[in-house]
VOPAGU-2260 file (C-alpha; in pm, 1 decimal, decimal comma):
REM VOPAGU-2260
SITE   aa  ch    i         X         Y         Z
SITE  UNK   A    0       0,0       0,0       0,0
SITE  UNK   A    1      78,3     315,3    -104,0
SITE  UNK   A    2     167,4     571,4     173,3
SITE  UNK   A    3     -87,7     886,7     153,8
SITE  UNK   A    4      66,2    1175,6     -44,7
SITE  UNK   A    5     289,1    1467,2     203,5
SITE  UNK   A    6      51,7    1801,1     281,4
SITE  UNK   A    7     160,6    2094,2     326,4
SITE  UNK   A    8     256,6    2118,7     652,1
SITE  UNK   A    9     386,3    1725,2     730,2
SITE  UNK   A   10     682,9    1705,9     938,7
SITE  UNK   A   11     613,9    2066,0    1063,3
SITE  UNK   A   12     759,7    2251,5     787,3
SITE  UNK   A   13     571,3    2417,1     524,0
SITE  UNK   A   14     658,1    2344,8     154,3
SITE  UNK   A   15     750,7    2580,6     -96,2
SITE  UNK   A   16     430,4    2800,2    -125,6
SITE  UNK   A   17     394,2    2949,1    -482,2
SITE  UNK   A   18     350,0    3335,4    -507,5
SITE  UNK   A   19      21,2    3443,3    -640,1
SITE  UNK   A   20      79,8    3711,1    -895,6
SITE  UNK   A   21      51,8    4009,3    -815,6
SITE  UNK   A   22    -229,3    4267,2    -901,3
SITE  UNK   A   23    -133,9    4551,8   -1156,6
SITE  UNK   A   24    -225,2    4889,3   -1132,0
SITE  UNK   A   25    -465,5    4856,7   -1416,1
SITE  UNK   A   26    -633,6    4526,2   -1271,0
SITE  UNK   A   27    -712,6    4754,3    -959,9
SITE  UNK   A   28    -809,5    5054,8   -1171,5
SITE  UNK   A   29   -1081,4    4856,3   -1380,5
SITE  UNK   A   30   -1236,1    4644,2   -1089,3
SITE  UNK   A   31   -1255,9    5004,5    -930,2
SITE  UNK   A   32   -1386,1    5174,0   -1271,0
SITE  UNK   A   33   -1671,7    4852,5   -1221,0
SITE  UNK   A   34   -1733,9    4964,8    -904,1
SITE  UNK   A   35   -1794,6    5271,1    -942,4
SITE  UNK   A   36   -1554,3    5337,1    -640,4
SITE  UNK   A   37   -1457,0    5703,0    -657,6
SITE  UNK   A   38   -1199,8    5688,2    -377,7
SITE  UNK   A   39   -1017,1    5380,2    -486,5
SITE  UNK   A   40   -1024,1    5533,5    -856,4
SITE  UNK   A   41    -852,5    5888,5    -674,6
SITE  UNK   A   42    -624,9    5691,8    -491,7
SITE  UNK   A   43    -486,5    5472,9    -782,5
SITE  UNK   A   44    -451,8    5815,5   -1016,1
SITE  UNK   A   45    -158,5    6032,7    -875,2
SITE  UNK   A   46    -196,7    6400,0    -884,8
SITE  UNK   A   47     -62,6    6531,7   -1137,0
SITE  UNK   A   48    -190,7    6273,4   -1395,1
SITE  UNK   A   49    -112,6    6280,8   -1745,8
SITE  UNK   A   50    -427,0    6147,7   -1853,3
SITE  UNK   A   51    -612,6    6165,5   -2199,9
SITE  UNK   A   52    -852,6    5938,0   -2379,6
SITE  UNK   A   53   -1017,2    5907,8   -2652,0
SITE  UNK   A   54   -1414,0    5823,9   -2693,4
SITE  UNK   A   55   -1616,7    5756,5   -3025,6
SITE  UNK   A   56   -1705,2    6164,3   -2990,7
SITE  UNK   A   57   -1430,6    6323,8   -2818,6
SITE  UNK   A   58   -1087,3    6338,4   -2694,5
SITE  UNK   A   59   -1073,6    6395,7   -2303,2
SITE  UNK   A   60    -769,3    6520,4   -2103,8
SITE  UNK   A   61    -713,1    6588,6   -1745,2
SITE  UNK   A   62    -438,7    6705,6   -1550,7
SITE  UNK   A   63    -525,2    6554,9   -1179,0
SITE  UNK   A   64    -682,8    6183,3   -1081,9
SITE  UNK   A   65    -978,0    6366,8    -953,8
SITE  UNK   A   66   -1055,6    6600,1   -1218,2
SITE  UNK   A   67   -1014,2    6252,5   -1456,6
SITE  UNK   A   68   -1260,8    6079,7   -1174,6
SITE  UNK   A   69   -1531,6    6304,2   -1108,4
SITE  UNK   A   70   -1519,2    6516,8   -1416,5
SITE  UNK   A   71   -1478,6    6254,6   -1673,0
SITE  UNK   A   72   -1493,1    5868,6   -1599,4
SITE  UNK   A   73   -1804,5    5850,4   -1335,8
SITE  UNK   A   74   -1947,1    6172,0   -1491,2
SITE  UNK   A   75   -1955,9    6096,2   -1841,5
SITE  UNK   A   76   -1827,5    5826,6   -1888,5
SITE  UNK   A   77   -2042,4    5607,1   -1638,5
SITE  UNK   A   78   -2251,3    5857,2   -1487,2
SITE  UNK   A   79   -2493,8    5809,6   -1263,1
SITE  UNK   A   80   -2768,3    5676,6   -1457,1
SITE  UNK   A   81   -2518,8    5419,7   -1594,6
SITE  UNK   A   82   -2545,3    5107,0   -1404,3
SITE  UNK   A   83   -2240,3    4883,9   -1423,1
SITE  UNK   A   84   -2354,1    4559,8   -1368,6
SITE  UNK   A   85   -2049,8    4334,6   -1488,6
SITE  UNK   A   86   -1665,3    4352,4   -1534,7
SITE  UNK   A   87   -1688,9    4081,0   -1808,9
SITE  UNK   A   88   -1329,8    4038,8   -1867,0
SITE  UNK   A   89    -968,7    4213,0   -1746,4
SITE  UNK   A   90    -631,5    4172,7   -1955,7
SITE  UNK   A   91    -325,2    4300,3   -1843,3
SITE  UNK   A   92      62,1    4277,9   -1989,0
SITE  UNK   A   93     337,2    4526,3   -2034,4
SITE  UNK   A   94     485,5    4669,8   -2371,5
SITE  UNK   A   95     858,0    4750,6   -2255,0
SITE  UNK   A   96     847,2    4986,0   -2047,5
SITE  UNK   A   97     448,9    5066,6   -2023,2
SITE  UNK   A   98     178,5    4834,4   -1869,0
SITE  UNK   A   99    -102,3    4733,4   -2063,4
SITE  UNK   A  100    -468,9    4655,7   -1940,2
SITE  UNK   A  101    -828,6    4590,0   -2099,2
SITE  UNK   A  102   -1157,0    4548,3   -1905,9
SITE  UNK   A  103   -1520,1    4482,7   -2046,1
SITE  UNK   A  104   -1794,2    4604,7   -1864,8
SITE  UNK   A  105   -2166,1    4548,1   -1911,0
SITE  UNK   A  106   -2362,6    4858,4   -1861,2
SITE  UNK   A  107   -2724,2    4889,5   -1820,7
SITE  UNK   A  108   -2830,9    5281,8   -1936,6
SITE  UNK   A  109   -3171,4    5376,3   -1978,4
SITE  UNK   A  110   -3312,7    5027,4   -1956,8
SITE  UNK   A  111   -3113,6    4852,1   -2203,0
SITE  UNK   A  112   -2756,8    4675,8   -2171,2
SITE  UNK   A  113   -2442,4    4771,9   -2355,9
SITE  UNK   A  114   -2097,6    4651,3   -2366,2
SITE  UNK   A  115   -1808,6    4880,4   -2337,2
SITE  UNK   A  116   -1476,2    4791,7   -2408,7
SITE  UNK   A  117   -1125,3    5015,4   -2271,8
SITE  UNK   A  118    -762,9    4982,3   -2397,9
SITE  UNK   A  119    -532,0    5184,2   -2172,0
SITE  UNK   A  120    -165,2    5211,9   -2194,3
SITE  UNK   A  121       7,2    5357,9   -1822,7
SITE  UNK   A  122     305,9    5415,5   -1672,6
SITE  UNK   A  123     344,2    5391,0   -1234,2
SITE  UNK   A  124     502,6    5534,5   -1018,5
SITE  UNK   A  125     505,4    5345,5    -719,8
SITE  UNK   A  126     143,5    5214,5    -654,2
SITE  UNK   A  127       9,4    5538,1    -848,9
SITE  UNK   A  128     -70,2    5587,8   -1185,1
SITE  UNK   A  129     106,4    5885,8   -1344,3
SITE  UNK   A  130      37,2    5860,5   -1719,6
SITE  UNK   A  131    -267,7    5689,5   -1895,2
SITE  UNK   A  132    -382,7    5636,5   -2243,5
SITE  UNK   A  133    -744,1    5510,2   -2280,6
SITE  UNK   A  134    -907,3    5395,4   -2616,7
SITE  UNK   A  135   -1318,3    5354,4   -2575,7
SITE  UNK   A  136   -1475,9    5122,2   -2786,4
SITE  UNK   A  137   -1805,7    5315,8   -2711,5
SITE  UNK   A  138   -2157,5    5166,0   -2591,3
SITE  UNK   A  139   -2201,2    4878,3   -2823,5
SITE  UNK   A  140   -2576,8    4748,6   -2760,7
SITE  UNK   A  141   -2649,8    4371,4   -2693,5
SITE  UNK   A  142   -2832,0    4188,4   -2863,2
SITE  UNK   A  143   -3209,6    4087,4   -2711,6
């Protein structure tokens, strides 16, 4: 018979544990774009931000993470009307020396439900996001 295989902590040691990897800057900024969290999206933009994007109808720039948060992303972006209702999928990589992330969210405005899909191109400093480029793929309805 067969001995039963070794756990983790047999013999009163731990084994090697493997590291989880860790979450990006842009991971955290879309699950906190789905939120809708205002502070988390502040706190992950550093001030100043070099921030710009571009929409279907109109290039957007702003110069601080608020200004980007409360004038811009959750104002006209998502506004309040715009209910976020799933973060369908969230890609990140890096491109030399700039990180790389794209979210899908399903959005429920004015009783009907869209997907949206971002692009954004950033740079960190430290936990904070100092530079972003963000490519909108616009409301795209679903179908019934």
């Amino acid at each position: 018979m067969n001995p039963r295989p070794r756990s983790a902590t047999d013999g009163g040691t731990a084994l090697a544990a493997v590291a989880a990897p860790a979450v990006t800057a842009g991971e955290r900024f879309a699950r906190a774009l789905a939120a809708k969290d205002s502070g988390a999206l502040c706190a992950l933009l550093a001030d100043p931000v070099d921030f710009q994007a571009l929409t279907p109808g109109r290039h957007w720039q702003a110069g601080t993470g608020r200004q980007a948060v409360e004038e811009i992303i959750l104002a006209r972006w998502f506004g309040p009307g715009d209910e976020i209702t799933e973060l369908c999928s969230v890609n990140s990589g890096r491109v030399l020396d700039r990180e790389h992330v794209a979210y899908r969210v399903r959005v429920r405005r004015a009783g009907r439900d869209y997907l949206v899909e971002q692009q954004a191109y950033y740079r960190t400093e430290g936990p904070r996001i100092t530079w972003m480029r963000v490519l909108c793929s616009g409301y795209r309805p679903v179908p019934d």
